[in-house]
N, C-alpha and C positions, 0 to 999 in steps of 0.2 A: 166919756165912755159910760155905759150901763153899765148897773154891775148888780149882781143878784146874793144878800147876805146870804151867809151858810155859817149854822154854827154844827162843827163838827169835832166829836170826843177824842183826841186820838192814843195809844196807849204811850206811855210816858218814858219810853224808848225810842219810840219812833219821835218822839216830838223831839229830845235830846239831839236825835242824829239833826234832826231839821232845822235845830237852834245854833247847832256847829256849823252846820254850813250855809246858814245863811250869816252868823258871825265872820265867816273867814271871806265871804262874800260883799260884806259889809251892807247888809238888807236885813228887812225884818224879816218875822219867822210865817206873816204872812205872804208878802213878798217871794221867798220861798218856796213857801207852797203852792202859790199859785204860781210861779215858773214849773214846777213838779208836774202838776195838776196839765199844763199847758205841753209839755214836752209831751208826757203820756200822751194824750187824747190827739196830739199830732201825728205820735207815731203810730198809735193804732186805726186811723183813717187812712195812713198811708200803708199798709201790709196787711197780705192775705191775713186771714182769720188764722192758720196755723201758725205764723213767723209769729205775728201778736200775740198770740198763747204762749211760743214761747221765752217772749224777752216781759213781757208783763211783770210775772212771779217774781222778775231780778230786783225789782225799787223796794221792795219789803227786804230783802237780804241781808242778813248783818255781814260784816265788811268779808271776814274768812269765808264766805260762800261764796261772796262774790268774788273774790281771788280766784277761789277753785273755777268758779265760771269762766274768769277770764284767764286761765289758763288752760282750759277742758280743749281736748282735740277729739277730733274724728276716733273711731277704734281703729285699731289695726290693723285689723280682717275689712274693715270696709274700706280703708283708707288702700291698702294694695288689692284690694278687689278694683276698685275703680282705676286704681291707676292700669290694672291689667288688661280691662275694658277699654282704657284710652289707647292706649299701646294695640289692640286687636283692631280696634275701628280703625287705626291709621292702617296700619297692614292689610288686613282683610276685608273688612267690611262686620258689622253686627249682624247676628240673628236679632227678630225683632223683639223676642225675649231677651234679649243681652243688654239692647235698647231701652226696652224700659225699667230693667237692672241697675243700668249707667244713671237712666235718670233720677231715679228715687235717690242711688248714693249721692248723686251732685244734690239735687235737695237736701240730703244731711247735711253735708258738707256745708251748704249754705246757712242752712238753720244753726250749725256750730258754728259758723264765721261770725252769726249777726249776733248771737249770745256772745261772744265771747267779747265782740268790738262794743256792744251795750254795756256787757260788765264795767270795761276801760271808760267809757264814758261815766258811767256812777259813780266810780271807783275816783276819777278824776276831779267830778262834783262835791267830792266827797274831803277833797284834796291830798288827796294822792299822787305820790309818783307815777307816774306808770308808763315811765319811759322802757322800763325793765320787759314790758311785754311788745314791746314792736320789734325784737328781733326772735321772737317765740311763735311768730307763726307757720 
């Protein structure tokens, strides 16, 4: 395999988290990072430019953010707005302002699912439980 040195400074928090988990991993801490490095650049090849803005920010997170991330839900008001939306479209039909109403909320909706199931994965990497959150969706 090619491989292209990189010497890169990092601050000495983020390197601790990265020495733990590739400790519990049983790899080294470059090893590590370049799995880190690998997983990013995958996921964001693979998702629009908005989803990638959103889950990006989560690999810098110290662990409590990212709990709250991976327990973050929809708000309230959108979360029964759109279900109201669901429930009219079956009965009636949409106006096509209602339409694209439905739609942006199901995009949050989604953009909260992906944050919240990337949280679980970090959080996981990170070695964590997180069997606590698969009946929290």
């Amino acid at each position: 395999m090619d491989v292209q040195p990189v010497i890169l400074n990092l601050p000495y928090t983020l390197y601790r988290r990265l020495k733990r988990q590739a400790d519990r991993a049983s790899r080294t801490v470059e090893d590590e990072l370049i799995e880190v490095v690998a997983t990013a650049v995958s996921i964001g090849d693979e998702l629009p430019a908005d989803l990638d803005e959103a889950i990006s920010p989560l690999t810098v997170l110290n662990d409590g953010d990212l709990w709250r991330a991976a327990r973050s839900h929809l708000p309230v008001e959108a979360a029964t707005q759109m279900e109201g939306l669901h429930l009219k479209r079956q009965r009636e039909g949409l106006t096509e302002a209602e339409a694209q109403t439905l739609v942006g909320l199901v995009r949050q909706y989604e953009r909260t699912m992906l944050v919240r199931a990337q949280a679980a994965v970090l959080l996981k990497e990170r070695g964590y439980d997180v069997s606590s959150l698969v009946g929290d969706i």
